[in-house]
RODO-2510 file (C-alpha; in nm, 4 decimals, decimal comma):
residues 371
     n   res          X          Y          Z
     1     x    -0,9524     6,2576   -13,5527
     2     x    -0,9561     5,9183   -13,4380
     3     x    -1,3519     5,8853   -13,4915
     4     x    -1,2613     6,0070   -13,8858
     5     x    -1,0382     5,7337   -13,8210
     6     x    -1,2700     5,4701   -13,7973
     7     x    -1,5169     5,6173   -14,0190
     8     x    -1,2559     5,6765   -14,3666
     9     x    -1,0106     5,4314   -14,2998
    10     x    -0,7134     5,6970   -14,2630
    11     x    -0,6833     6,0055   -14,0793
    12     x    -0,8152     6,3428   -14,1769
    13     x    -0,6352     6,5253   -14,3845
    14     x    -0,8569     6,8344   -14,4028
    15     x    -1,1809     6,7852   -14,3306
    16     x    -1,4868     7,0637   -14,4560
    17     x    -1,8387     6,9892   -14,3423
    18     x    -1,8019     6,6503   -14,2659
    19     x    -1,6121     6,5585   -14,6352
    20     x    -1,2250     6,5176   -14,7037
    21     x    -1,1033     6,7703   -14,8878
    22     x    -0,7233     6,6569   -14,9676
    23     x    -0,6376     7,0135   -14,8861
    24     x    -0,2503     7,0324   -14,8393
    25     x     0,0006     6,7756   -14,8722
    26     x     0,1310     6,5202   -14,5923
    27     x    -0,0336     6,3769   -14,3619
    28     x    -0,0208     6,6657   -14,0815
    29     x    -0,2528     6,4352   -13,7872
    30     x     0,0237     6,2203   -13,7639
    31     x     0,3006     6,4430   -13,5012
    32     x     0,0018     6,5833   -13,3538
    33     x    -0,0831     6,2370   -13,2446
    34     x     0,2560     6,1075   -13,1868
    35     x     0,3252     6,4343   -12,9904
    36     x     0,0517     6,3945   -12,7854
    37     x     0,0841     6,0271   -12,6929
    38     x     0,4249     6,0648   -12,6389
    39     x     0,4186     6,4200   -12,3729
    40     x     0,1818     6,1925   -12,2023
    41     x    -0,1605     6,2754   -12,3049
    42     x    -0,4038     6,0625   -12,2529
    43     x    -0,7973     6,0294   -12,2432
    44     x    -0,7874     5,8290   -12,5530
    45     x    -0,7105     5,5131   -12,7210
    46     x    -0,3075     5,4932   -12,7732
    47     x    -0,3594     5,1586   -12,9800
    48     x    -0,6337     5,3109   -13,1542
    49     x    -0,3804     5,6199   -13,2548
    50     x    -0,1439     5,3998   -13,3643
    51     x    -0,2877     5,1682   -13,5787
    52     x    -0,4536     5,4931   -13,7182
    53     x    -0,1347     5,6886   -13,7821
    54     x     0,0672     5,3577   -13,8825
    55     x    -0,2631     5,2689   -14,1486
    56     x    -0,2684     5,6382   -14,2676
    57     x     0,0691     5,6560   -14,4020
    58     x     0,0814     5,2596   -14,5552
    59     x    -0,1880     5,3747   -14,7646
    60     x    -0,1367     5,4352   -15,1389
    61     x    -0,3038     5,7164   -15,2590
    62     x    -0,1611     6,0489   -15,2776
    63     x     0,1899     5,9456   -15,3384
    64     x     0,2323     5,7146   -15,0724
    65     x     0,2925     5,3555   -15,2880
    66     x     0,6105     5,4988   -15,4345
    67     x     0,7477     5,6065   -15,0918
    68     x     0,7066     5,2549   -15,0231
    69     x     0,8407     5,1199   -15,3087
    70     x     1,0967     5,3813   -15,4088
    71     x     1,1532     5,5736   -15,1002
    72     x     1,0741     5,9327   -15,3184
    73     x     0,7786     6,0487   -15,5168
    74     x     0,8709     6,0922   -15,8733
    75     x     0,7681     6,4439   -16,0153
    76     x     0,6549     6,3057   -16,3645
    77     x     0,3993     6,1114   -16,1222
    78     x     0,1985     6,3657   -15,8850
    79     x     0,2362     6,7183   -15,8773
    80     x     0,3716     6,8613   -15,5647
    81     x     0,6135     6,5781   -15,5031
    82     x     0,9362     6,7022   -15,3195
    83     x     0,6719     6,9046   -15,0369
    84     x     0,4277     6,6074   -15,0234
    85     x     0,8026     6,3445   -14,9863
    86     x     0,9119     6,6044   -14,7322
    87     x     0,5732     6,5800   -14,5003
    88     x     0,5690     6,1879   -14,5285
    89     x     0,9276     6,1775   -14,4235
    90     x     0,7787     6,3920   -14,1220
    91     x     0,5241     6,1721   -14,0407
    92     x     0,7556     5,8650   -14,0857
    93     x     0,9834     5,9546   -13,8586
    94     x     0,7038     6,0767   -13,5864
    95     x     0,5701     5,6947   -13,5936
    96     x     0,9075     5,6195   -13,5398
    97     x     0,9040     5,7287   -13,2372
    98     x     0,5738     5,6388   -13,1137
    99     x     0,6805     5,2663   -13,2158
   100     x     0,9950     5,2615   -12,9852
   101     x     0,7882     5,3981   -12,7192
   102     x     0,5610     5,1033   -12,7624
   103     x     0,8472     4,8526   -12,7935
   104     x     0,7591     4,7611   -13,1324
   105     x     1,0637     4,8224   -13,2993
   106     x     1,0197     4,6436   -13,5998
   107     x     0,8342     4,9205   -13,6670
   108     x     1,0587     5,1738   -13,5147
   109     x     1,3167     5,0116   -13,7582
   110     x     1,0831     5,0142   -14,0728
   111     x     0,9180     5,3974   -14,0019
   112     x     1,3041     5,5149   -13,9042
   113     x     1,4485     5,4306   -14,2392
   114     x     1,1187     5,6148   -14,4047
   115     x     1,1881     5,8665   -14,1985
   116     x     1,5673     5,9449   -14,3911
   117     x     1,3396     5,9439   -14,7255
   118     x     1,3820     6,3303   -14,7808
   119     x     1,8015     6,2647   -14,8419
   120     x     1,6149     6,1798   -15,2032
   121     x     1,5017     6,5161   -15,2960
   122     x     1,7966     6,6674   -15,2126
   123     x     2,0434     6,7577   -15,4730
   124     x     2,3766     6,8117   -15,3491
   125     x     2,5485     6,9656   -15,6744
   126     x     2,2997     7,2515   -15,6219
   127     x     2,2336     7,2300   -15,2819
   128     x     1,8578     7,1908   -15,3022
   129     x     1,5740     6,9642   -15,2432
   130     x     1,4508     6,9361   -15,6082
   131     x     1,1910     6,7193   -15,8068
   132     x     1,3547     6,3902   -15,9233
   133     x     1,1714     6,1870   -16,2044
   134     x     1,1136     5,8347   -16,2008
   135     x     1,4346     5,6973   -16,4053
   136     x     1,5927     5,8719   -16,0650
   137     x     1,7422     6,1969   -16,2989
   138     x     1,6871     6,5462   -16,1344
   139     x     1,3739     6,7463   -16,3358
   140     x     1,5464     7,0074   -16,5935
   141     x     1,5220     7,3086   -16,5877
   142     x     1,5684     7,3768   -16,2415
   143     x     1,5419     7,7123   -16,0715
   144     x     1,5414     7,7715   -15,6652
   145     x     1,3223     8,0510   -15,7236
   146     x     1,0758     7,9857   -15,9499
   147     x     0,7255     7,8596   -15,7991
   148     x     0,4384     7,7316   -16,0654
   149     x     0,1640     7,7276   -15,8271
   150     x    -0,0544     7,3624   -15,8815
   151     x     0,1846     7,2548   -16,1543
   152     x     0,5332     7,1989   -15,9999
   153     x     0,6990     7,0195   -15,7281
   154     x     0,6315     7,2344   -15,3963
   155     x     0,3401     7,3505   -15,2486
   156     x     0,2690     7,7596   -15,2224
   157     x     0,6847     7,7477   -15,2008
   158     x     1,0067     7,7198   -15,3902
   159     x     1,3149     7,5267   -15,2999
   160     x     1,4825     7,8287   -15,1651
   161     x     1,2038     7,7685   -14,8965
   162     x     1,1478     7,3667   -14,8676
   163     x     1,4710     7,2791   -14,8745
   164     x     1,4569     7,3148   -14,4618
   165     x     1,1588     7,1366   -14,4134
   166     x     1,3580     6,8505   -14,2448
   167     x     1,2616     6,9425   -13,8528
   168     x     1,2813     6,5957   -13,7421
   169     x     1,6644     6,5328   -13,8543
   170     x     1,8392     6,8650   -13,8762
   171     x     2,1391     6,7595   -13,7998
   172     x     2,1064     6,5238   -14,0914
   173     x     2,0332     6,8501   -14,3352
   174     x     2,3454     7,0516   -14,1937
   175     x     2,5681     6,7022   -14,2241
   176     x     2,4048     6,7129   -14,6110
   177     x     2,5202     7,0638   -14,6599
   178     x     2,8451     7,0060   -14,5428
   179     x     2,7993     7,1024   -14,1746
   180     x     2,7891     7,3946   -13,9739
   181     x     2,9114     7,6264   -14,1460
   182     x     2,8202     7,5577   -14,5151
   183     x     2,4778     7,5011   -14,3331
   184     x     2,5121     7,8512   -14,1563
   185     x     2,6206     8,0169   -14,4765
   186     x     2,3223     7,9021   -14,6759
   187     x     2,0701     8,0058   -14,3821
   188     x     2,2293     8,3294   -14,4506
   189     x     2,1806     8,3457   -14,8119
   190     x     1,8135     8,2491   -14,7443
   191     x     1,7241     8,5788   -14,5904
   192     x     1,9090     8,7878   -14,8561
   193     x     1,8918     8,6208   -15,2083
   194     x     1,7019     8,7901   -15,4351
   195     x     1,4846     8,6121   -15,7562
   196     x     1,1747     8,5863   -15,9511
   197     x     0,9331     8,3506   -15,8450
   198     x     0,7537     8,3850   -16,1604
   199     x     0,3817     8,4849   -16,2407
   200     x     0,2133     8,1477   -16,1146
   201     x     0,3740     8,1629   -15,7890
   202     x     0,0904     8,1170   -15,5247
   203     x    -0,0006     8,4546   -15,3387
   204     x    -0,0130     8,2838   -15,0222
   205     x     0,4257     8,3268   -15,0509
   206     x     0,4248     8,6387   -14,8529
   207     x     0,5624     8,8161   -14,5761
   208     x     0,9377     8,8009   -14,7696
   209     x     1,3053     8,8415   -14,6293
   210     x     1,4783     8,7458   -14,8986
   211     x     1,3246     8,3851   -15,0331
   212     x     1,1658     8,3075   -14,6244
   213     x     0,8378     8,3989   -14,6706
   214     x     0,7426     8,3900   -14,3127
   215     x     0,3000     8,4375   -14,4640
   216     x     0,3360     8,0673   -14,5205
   217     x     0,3626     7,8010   -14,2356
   218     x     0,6486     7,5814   -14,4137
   219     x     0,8914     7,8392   -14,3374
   220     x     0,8294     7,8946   -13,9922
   221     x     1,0573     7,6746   -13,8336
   222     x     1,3778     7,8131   -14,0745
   223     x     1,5146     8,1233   -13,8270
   224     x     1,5720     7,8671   -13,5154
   225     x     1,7484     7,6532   -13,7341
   226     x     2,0632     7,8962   -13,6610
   227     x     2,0736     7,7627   -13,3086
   228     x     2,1258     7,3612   -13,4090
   229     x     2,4648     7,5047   -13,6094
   230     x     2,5873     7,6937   -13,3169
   231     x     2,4597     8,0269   -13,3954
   232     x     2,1568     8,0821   -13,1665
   233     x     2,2454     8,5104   -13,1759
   234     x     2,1277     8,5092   -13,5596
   235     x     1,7931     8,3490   -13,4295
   236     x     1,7384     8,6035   -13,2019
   237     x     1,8223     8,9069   -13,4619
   238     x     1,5469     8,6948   -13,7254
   239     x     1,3197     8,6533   -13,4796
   240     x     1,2932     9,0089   -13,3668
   241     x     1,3085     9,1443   -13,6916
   242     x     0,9864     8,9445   -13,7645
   243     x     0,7827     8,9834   -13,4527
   244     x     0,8724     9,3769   -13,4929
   245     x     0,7391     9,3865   -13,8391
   246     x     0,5148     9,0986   -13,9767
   247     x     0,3026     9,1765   -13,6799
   248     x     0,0816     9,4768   -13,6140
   249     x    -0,2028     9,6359   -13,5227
   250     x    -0,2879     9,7282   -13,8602
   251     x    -0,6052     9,5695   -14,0761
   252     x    -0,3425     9,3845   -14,2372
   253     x    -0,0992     9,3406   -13,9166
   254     x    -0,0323     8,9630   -13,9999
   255     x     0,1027     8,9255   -14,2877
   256     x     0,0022     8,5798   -14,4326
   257     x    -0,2961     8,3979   -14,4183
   258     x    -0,3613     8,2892   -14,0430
   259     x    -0,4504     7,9307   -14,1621
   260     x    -0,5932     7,7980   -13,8299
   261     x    -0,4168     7,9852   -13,5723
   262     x    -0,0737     7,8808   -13,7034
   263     x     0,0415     8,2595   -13,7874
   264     x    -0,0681     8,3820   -13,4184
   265     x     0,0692     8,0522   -13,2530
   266     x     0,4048     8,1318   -13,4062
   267     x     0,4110     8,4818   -13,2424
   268     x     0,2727     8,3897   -12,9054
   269     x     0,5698     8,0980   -12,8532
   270     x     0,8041     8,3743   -13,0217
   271     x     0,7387     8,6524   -12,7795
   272     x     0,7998     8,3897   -12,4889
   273     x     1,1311     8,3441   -12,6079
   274     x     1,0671     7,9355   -12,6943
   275     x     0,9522     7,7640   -12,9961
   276     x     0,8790     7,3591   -13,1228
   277     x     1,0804     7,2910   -13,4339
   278     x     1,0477     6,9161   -13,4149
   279     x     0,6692     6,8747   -13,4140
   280     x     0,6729     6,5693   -13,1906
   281     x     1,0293     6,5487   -12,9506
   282     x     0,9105     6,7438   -12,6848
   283     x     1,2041     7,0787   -12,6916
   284     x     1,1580     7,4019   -12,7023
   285     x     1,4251     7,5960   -12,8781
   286     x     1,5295     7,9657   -12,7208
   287     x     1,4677     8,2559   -12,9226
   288     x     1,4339     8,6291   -12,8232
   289     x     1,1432     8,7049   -12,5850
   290     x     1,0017     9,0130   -12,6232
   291     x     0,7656     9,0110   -12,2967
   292     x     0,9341     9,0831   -11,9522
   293     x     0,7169     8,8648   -11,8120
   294     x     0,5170     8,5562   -11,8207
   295     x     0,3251     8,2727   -11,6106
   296     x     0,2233     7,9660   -11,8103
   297     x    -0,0772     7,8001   -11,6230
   298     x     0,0278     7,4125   -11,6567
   299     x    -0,2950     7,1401   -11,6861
   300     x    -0,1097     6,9864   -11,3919
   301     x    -0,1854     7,2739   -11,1543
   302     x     0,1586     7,3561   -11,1494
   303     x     0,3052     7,7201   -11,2949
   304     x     0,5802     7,8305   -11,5066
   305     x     0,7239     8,1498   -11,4561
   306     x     0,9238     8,3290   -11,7313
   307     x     1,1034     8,6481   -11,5990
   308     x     1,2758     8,8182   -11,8686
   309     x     1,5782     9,1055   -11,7436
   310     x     1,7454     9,3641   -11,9343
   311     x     1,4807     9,3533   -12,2470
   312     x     1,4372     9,6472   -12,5030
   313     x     1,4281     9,6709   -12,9048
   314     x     1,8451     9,6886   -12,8658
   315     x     1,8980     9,4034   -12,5844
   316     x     1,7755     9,1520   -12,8054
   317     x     2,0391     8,8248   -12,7346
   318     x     2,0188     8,6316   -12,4025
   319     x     2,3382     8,6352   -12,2120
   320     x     2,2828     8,3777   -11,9787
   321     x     1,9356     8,1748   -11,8435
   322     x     1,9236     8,0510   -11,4834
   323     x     1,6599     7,8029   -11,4478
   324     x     1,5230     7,7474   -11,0750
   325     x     1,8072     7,9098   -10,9655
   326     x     2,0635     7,7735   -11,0895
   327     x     2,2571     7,8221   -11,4220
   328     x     2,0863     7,7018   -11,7253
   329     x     2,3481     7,6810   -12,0335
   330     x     2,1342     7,4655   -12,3063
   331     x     1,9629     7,6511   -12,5625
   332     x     1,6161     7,4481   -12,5290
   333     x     1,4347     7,3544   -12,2917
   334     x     1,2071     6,9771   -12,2364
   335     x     0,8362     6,9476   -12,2419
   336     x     0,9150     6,7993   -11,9061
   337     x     1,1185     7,0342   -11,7227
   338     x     0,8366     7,2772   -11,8384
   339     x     0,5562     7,0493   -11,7024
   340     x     0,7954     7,0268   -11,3476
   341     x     0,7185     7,3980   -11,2772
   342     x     0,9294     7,6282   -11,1678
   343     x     1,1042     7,9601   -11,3593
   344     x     1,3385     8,0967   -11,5955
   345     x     1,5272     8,3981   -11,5468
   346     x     1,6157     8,5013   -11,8579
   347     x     1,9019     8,7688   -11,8990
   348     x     1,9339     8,9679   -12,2039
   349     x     2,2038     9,1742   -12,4103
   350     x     2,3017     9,3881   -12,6414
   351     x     2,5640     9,2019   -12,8179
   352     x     2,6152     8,8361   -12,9384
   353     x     2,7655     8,6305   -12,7048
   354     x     2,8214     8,1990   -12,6235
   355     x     2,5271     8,1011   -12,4845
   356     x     2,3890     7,8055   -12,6005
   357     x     2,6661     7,7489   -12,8889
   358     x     2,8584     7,4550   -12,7019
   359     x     2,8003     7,1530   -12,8926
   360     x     2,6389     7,0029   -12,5966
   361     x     2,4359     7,2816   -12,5059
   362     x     2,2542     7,3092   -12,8729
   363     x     1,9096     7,1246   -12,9784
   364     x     1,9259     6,7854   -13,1296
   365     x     1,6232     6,5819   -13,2604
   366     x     1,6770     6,2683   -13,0414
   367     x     1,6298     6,2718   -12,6928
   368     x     1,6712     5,8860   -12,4862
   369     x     1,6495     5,8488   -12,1284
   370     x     1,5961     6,2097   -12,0684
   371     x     1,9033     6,3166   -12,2593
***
C-alpha cells in the first residue's frame, strides 16, 4: 500500500491490475494502517504511513474538499454522500489516533474534530443518518428503506442500515439517539422492520433480518452494538441466529458476496466468541462462541487458549469468563492481553444473565494508559 503510496500520491483505494479503480467509498487503507502501527506492527516505515494516510484523506477528490470545508458532503454534490461522510469520519478519527501516538497532537486535535463529522448526517427528528444538501436542509423525500442503487446517498444500503456505521464513537451514536435505551430500542426495530427497498436497490443487500442485511460488509458490526448499551445477551441471540443460518454447506452457504474474505472473516471471529467493531482500538467484543475449543497460534510464539463449557444450540449466553484463572467480568477483551498468552474459560447458559452489562465492564472506543 505504501509503495501505491509513493507511486499515486494517495493510498489505494481499490486497486485492479495495477490501475485505481475508485471501487467503494472511503478511504478503507487508512484503520488498516493505523491499526497496524498502533498493535505494534512493524517492518515498515511508520512516518512513511503517516504522511500517507494523513495526505490521503487532505486530498480533494471524491468528496473530500467539502469535509474540509463544511465538515459533510452535500448530496446535490456527489452521489453516495452520507456512506462516503460516514467512511471519512472513520478514517478521521483512525489518524486521530495514530497522531496522539506520535505526539503530534495538533493533528490529533484537527483529525479528532473530523472524526465527529458523521453527527452531520444524522437527523434527529427521524432518527436517521440522511443526505443533507448544500444550503444544510435534509434531501426530501426521505424514506429509511428505500435504496436507488448509484443514484442516492448510500452505497449497496439504506439508512435503516448506515445509520450504525459510527464504530469509532458509539457511544456518541447511542448519546445521539437518546441513550441506552432509545439506542437499544432502535437496534431492535432494525432486525424486525419491514419495507420496500424499491426496484434499484443493489442486489448485493442480502442475507435480510429485518433491514440488517448481514450479505453486505457495512452491517457487520450492527449485532455487537447491543453490548456497548448494556445488552450483550441480544448479541449473543443475533449472532447465533446468523452463524446458524447465513452459513452453510450449501453451493450458496454464504449468503452475500464474500468480497475479499470479509464474509468468512466475520464467521471465523464469530464462532470464537470475539469480534473488532472499532477497526483500529485494539478490543475484541464477546459474542457467542460456537466452538468448544480453540488455540490461537500468536506471531510472538506465545498461545491463546479458548475453552468454551456448557455450549449447545440452547446454551447460547456466557454466564461468566475466567481469564487465566481468575474472574474476567468485561465484555471485551485487548489486543494486548490476547498477545500476553494465556486462556479463557468461557462458561455458557441457557438464559440471559449480567455479565458484561456493568457500565464499567462494557466496550468503549477510547482506551489511554491501558484503560
Amino acid at each position: 500500500m505504501l509503495a501505491i503510496y509513493k507511486q499515486q500520491g494517495r493510498l489505494p483505494v481499490w486497486h485492479l491490475m495495477a490501475n485505481e479503480t475508485n471501487t467503494m467509498v472511503g478511504n478503507s487503507a487508512v484503520p488498516v494502517i493505523v491499526d497496524a502501527y498502533l498493535k505494534g506492527f512493524n517492518g515498515f516505515d511508520a512516518k512513511l504511513a503517516y504522511e500517507a494516510v494523513k495526505n490521503t484523506q487532505m486530498q480533494d477528490m471524491r468528496g473530500l474538499k467539502y469535509v474540509k470545508a463544511l465538515g459533510y458532503i452535500p448530496a446535490d454534490s456527489t452521489v453516495e454522500s452520507v456512506a462516503m461522510g460516514l467512511e471519512y469520519s472513520i478514517n478521521d478519527w483512525c489518524i486521530a489516533q495514530m497522531a496522539l501516538k506520535m505526539g503530534n497532537m495538533a493533528d490529533y486535535d484537527y483529525f479528532s474534530k473530523r472524526g465527529q463529522n458523521y453527527r452531520n448526517y444524522f437527523d434527529k427528528q427521524t432518527g436517521f443518518m440522511r443526505g443533507r444538501l448544500s444550503a444544510t436542509e435534509w434531501r426530501a423525500p426521505f424514506s429509511p428503506f428505500v435504496s436507488r442503487h448509484m443514484k442516492d446517498d448510500f452505497t449497496e444500503g439504506n439508512a435503516w442500515q448506515y445509520t450504525w456505521l459510527v464504530p469509532q464513537d458509539v457511544e456518541g451514536l447511542i448519546a445521539l439517539q437518546g441513550g441506552d435505551q432509545p439506542f437499544i430500542q432502535k437496534l431492535d426495530s432494525l432486525f424486525v422492520a419491514k419495507g420496500d427497498m424499491g426496484s434499484e436497490a443493489s442486489p448485493d443487500i442480502s442475507g435480510l433480518i429485518g433491514q440488517y442485511a448481514h450479505g453486505n460488509e457495512p452491517s457487520h458490526h450492527i449485532a455487537y452494538l447491543y453490548a456497548y448499551a448494556g445488552q450483550p445477551w441480544k448479541t449473543a441471540e443475533k449472532v447465533r441466529y446468523i452463524m446458524a443460518n447465513f452459513y452453510t454447506t450449501k453451493p450458496d452457504g454464504i449468503i452475500g458476496n464474500e468480497d475479499v474474505g470479509q464474509m468468512s472473516a466475520w464467521y471465523v471471529l464469530s464462532a470464537i466468541g470475539l469480534y473488532e467493531v472499532n477497526p483500529a482500538n485494539g478490543t475484541f467484543i464477546f459474542g457467542s462462541p460456537a466452538i468448544n475449543e480453540a488455540t490461537i497460534r500468536l506471531p510472538n510464539g506465545k498461545q491463546f487458549h479458548i475453552v468454551v463449557k456448557n455450549n449447545s444450540d440452547k446454551n447460547i449466553y456466557i454466564s461468566s469468563i475466567r481469564l487465566n484463572g481468575k474472574p474476567y467480568t468485561h465484555n471485551f477483551v485487548r489486543y494486548s492481553d490476547l498477545m500476553s498468552g494465556g486462556s479463557f474459560i468461557i462458561y455458557m447458559t441457557d438464559k440471559p444473565g449480567n455479565f458484561g452489562t456493568a457500565i464499567t465492564d462494557r466496550p468503549h472506543s477510547v482506551y489511554r494508559n491501558g484503560n
